[in-house]
C-alpha positions in Angstrom: 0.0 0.0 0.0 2.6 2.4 0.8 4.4 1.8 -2.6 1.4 2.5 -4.8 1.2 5.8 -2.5 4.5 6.8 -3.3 3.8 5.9 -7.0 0.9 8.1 -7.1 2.9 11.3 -5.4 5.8 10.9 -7.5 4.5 9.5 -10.0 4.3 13.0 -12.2 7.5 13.8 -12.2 8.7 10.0 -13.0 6.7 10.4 -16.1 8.1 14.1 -16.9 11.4 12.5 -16.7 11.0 8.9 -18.6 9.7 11.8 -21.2 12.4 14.1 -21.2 15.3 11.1 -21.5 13.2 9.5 -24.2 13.3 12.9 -26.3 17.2 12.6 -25.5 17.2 9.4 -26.7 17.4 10.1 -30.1 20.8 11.7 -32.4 19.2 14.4 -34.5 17.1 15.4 -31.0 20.3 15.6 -28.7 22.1 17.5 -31.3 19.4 20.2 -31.6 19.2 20.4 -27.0 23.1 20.6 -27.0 23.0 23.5 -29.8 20.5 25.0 -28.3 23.0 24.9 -25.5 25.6 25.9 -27.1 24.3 28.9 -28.2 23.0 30.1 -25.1 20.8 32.2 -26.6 17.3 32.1 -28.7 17.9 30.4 -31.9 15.2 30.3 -34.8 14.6 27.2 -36.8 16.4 28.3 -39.9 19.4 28.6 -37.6 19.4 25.4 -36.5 18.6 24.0 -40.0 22.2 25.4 -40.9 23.6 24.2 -38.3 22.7 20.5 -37.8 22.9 20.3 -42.0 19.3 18.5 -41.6 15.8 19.6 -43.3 13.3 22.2 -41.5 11.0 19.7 -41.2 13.4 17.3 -39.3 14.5 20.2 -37.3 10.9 21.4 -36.6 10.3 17.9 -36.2 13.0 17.6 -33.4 12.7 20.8 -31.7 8.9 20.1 -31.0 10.0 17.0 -29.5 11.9 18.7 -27.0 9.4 21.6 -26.2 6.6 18.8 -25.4 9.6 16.5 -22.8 9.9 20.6 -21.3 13.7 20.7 -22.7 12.8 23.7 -25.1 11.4 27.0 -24.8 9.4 28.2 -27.6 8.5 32.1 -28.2 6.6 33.4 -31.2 8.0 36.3 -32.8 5.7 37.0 -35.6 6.9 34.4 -38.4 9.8 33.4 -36.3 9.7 30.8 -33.7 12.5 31.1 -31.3 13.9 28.5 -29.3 16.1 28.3 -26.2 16.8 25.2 -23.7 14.4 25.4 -21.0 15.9 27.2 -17.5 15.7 24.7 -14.3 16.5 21.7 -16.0 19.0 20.6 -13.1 21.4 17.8 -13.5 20.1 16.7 -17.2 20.3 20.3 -18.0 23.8 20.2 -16.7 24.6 17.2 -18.8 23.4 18.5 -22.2 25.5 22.0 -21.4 28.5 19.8 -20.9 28.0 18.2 -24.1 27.7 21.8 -25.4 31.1 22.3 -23.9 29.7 24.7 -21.8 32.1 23.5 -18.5 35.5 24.3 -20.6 35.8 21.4 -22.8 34.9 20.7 -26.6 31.1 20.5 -28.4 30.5 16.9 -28.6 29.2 17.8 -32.2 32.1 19.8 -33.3 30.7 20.0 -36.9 27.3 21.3 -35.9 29.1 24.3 -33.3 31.5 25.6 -36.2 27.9 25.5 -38.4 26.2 27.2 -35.9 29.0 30.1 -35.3 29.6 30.9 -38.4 25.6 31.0 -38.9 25.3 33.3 -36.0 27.4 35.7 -37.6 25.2 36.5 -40.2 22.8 38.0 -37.8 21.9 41.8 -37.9 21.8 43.3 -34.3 21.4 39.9 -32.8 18.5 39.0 -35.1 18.3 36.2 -37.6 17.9 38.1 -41.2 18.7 35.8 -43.7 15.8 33.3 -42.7 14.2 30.4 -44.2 10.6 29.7 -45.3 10.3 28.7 -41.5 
């Protein structure tokens, strides 16, 4: 009896987290969290579809993904969606900034971080210009 009570209290945030490690789970997903990361700042979809070298749809696919496990911040800015990793996200946020290379060591997706730089610097007083169809 006690178990199922302790189930039942906890049970929420067991669930939240199975979610959150599930949308972890997967490559294209991780890659998008730890850029997101990376950045440390908003980043719209067309942004990230440079940067990961995938289609906006996989991207949009990915990023949604993340949003719904409570990884990913979305804001609506007009046509733009920006993204950003979600604040409060504790040890597993911890673990995707160090993939990002956040605590002094390298990007664990080197490719996608030299993408994304060189991408950011195309921006216009810190706002994506050259945009996509997203």
């Amino acid at each position: 009896m006690h178990i199922i009570a302790y189930m039942e209290k906890n049970g929420a945030k067991l669930r939240a987290s199975v979610k959150a490690l599930k949308a972890l789970a997967d490559q294209r997903r991780l890659r998008a969290a730890v850029l997101l990361a990376a950045a440390g700042r908003e980043l719209c979809v067309c942004e990230l579809v440079d940067a990961m070298g995938e289609s906006q749809y996989n991207v949009s696919r990915c990023l949604g993904a993340l949003c719904s496990a409570g990884l990913a911040l979305k804001e609506r800015r007009g046509r733009w969606a920006m993204y950003s990793l979600a604040p409060g996200l504790g040890e597993l946020g911890a673990y995707i900034r160090s993939l990002a290379g956040a605590s002094g060591g390298r990007c664990a997706v080197p490719s996608d971080a030299v993408r994304l730089k060189a991408r950011l610097a195309l921006r216009r007083r810190g706002v994506c210009v050259v945009g996509c169809n997203c």
